[in-house]
C-alpha positions as CSV (number, residue, x, y, z in Angstrom):
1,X,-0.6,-8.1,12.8
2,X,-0.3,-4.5,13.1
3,X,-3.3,-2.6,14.0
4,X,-4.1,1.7,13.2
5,X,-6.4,3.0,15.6
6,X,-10.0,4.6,13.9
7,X,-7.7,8.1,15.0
8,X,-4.8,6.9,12.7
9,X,-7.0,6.0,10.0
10,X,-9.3,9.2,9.9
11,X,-6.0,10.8,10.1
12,X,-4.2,9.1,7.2
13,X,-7.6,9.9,4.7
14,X,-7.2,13.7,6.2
15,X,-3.7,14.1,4.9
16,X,-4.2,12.5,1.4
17,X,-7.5,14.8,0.9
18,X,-5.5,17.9,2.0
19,X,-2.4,15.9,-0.5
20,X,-4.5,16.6,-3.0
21,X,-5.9,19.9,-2.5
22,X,-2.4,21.4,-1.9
23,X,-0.7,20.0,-4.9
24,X,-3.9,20.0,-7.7
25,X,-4.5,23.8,-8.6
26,X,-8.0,24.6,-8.9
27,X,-7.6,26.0,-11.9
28,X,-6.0,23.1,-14.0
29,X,-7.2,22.2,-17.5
30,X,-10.5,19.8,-17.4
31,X,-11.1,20.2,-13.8
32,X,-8.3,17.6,-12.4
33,X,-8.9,18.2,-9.2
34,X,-12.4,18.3,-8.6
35,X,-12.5,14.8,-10.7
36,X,-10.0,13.7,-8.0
37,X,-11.5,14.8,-5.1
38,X,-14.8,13.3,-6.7
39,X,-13.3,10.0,-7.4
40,X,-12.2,10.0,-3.6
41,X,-15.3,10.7,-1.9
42,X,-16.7,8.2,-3.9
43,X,-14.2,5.4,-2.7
44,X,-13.7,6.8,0.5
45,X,-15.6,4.3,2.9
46,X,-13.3,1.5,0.9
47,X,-10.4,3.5,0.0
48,X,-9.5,4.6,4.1
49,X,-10.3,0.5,5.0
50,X,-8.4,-1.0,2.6
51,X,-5.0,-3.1,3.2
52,X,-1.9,-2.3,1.1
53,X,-1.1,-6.1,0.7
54,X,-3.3,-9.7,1.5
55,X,-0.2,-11.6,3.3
56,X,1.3,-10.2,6.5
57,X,5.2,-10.7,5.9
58,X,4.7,-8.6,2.4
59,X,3.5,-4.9,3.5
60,X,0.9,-3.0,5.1
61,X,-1.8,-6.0,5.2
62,X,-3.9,-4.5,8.3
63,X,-6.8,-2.3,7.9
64,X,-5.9,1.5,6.8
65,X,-2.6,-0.4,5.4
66,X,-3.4,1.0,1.7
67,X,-3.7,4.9,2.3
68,X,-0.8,4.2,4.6
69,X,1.4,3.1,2.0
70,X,0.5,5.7,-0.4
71,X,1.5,7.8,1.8
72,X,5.0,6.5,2.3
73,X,5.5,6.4,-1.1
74,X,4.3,10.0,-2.0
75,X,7.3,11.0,0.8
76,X,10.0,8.9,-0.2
77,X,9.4,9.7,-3.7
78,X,9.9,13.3,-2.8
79,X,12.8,12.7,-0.4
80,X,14.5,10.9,-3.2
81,X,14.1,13.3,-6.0
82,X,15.8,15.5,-3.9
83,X,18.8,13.1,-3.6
84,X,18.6,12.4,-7.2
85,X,18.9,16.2,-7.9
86,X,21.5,16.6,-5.4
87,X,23.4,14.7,-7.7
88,X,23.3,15.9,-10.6
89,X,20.0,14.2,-12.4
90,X,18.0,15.6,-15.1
91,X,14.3,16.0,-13.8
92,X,12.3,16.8,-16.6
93,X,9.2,17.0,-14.7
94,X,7.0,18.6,-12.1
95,X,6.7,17.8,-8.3
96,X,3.2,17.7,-9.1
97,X,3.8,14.9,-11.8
98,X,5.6,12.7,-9.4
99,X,3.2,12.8,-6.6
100,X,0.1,11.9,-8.8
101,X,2.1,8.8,-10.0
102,X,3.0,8.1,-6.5
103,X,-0.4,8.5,-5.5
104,X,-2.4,6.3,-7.7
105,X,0.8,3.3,-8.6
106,X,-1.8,0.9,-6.4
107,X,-4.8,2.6,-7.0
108,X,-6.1,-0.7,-8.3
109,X,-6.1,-2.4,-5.3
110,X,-9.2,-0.2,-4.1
111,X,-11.2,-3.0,-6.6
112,X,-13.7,-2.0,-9.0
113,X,-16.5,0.7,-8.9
114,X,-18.4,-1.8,-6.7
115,X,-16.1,-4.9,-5.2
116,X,-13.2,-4.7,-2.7
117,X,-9.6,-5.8,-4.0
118,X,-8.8,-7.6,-1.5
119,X,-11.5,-9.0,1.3
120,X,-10.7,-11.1,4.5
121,X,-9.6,-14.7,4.1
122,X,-11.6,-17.0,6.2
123,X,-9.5,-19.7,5.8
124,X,-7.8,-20.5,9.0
125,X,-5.3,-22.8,7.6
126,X,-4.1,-20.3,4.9
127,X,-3.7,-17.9,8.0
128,X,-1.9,-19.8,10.3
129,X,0.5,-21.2,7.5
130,X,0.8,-18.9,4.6
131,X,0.2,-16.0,6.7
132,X,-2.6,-14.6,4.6
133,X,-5.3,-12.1,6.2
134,X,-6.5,-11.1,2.9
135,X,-7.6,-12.8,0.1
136,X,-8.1,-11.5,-3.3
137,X,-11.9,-11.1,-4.0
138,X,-12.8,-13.6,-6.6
139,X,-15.8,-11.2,-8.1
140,X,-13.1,-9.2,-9.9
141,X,-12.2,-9.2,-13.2
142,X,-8.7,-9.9,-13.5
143,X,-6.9,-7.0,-14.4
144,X,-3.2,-5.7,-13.0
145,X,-3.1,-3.5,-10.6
146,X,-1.8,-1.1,-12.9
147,X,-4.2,-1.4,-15.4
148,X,-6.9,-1.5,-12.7
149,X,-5.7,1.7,-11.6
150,X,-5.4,3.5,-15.2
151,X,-9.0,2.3,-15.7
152,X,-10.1,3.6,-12.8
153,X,-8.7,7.3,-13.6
154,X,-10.1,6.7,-17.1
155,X,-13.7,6.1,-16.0
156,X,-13.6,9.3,-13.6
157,X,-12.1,11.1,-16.5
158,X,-8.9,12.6,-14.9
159,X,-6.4,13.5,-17.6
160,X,-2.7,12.9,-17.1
161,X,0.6,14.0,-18.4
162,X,3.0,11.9,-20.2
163,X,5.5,11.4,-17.3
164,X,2.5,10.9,-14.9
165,X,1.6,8.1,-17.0
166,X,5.0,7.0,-17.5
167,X,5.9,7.3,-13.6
168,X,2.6,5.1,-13.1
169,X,2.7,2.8,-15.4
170,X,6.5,1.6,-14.6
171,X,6.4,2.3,-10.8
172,X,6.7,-1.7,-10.2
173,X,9.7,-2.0,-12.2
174,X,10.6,-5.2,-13.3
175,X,8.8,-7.0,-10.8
176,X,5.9,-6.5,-13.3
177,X,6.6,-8.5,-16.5
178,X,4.5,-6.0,-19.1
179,X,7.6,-3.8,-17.9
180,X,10.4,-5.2,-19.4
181,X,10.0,-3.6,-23.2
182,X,10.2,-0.4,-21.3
183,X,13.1,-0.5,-18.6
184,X,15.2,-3.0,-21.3
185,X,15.7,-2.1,-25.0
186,X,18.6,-2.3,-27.2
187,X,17.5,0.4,-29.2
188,X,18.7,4.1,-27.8
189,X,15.5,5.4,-29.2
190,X,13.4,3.4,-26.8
191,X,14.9,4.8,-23.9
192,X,13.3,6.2,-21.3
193,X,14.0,9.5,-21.2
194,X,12.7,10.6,-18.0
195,X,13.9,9.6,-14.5
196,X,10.2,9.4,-13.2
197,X,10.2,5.8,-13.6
198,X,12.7,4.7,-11.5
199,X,12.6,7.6,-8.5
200,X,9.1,5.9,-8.0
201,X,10.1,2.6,-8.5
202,X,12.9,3.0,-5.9
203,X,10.5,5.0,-3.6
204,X,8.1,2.1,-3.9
205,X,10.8,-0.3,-3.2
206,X,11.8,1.7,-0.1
207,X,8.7,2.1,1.6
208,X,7.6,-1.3,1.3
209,X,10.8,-2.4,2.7
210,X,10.6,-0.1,5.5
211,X,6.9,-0.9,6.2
212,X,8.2,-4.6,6.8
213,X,10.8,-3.8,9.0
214,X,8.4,-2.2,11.2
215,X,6.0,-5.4,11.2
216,X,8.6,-7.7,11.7
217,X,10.0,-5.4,14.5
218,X,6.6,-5.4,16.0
219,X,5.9,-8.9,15.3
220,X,9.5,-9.4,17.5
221,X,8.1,-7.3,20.1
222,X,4.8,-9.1,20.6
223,X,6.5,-12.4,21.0
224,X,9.0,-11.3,23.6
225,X,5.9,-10.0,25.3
226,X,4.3,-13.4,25.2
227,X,6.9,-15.1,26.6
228,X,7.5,-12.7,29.5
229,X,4.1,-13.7,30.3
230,X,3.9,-16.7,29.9
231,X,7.2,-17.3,32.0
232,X,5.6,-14.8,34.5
233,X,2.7,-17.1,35.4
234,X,5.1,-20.1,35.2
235,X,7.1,-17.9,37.9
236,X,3.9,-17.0,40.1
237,X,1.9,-20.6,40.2
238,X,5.4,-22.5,40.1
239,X,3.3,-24.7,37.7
240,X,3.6,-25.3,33.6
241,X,0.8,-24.3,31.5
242,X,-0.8,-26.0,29.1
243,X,-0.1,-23.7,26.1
244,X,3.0,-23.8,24.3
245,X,4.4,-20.4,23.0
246,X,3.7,-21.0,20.0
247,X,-0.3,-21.9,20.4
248,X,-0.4,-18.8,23.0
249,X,0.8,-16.7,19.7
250,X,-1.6,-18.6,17.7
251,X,-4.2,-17.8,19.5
252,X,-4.0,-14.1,20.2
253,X,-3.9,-14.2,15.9
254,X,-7.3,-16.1,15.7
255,X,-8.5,-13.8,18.8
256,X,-7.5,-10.4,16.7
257,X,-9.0,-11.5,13.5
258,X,-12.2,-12.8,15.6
259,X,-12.2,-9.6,16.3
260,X,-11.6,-7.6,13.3
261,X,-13.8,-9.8,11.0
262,X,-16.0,-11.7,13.2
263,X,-20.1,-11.7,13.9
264,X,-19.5,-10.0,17.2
């Protein structure tokens, strides 16, 4: 499981805040950014904590993972517009439009004004086999995430443009079913007709695939390292031990989320 040190997280939470105050003008209509920097501080003990994902082979699922992932979004998203423009696309709105839809796509996974999304999952089976170090709290309401989200900005009162809501709304493409009217219609009227939509959803897309190349390159790494021990101390005592690999790896996991989640 990949771990952010309490520097990395405090640093993470620094860049979104200053994010914000460098692309919200003080001066926008209804006070957009002081709702937002109001609706932040108000999450902020959750918000920095909080895990992008519950299972560790999906993305981000370590502590800090969530404001992480925002991040990565809110860069590729930028990185990609440029490519899209490079090209010849039509952008019909504002850098400022695309990074508040890349900010707040999985703002619902912060939870509600007073549970967590996601909390740890105790159950040591569903670790060890399904790979899951979060579990979604069960004192939620069901909602989307994307509905969570567009609550959440609804009950802090922090308008949005059209494209904004558009770029939100559809960043999960057609992985989320409520999608489909919008990304497929047979009427031309229908369309889309901004590119918002699917810059984030491919910006999504590519930092969540990137994120898991890095844990499965880490998650490479660590194992190497525990064999190189393992055939170390083999080496040195010219005995066998009584761990396989396998429950070595198994237990460093338990140790780490002892650790993490435990009474000590």
């Amino acid at each position: 499981m990949k771990e952010l040190t309490p520097e990395q997280i405090q640093e993470n939470w620094n860049k979104l805040i200053q994010l914000i105050k460098d692309t919200f003008p003080e001066d926008y209509p209804d006070n957009r950014r002081e709702k937002l920097l109001k609706m932040y501080h108000y999450f902020e003990d959750r918000m920095c904590m909080a895990p992008a994902s519950g299972k560790e082979h999906y993305h981000n699922a370590h502590i800090g993972g969530y404001v992480e992932h925002v991040l990565n979004v809110i860069n590729c998203s930028v990185q990609i517009k440029e490519l899209w423009v490079k090209n010849g696309a039509t952008i019909n709105f504002t850098d400022e439009e695309l990074i508040f839809a890349a900010m707040h796509h999985d703002l619902g996974k912060v939870g509600d004004m007073d549970n967590d999304y996601y909390i740890p999952q105790d159950n040591e089976w569903f670790r060890k086999n399904r790979g899951e170090i979060f579990a979604h709290n069960p004192q939620l309401q069901y909602m989307s995430v994307t509905d969570r989200a567009l609550f959440l900005l609804g009950h802090f009162k922090i308008p949005m443009s059209q494209w904004e809501y558009i770029g939100l709304r559809l960043t999960d493409g057609l992985y989320e079913e409520a999608n489909k009217s919008y990304y497929i219609s047979y009427n031309p009227d229908w369309r889309l007709r901004s590119n918002i939509a699917y810059i984030l959803h491919q910006a999504d897309s590519m930092a969540t695939h990137i994120e898991n190349d890095v844990w499965r390159k880490g998650e490479e790494q660590e194992e190497v390292e525990v064999k190189e021990r393992i055939h170390n101390i083999k080496k040195v005592t010219n005995t066998t031990t009584d761990d396989s690999e396998d429950e070595v790896l198994n237990k460093k996991h338990q140790d780490l989320f002892d650790e993490l989640f435990g009474d000590k």
